[in-house]
C-alpha positions, 0 to 999 in steps of 0.5 A: 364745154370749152369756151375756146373758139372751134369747129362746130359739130353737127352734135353740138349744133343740135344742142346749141338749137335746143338749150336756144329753144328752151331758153325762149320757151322759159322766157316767153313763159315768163313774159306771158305772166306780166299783167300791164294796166298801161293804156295804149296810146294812138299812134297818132298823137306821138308823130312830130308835125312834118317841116320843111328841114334846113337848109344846108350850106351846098358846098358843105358835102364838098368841104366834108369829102376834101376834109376826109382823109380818104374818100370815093365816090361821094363816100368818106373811107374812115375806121373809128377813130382814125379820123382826128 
């Protein structure tokens, strides 16, 4: 099978479906193998207690949107790495 990019058959669309399938069946199998001994933990115990946040400067959404190279509505326009 060639690695370069073209149109897929509906051929090859069946077979990409079942090496797919057959490789989450071998895996599942797999995983249903794995003994763990790890207790579950309540839920309850992981959750941070709620606060009131901080307070963020009110001009600062205004100071960010003119320090953007380009913005719209509210939004800052930006690719990666294109703002320095």
């Amino acid at each position: 099978m060639a690695y370069t990019w073209h149109a897929v058959t509906e051929q090859e669309k069946e077979e990409i479906k079942k090496d797919a399938k057959k490789l989450l069946d071998e895996f599942s199998s797999k995983l249903d193998k794995i003994k763990t001994s790890e207790p579950k933990l309540d839920s309850k115990e992981n959750l941070r207690i709620e606060g009131t946040g901080w307070k963020t400067d009110e001009d600062f959404q205004e100071l960010m949107l003119n320090n953007a190279p380009m913005s719209e509505e509210g939004f800052i326009i930006a690719e990666k790495g294109g703002w320095k």
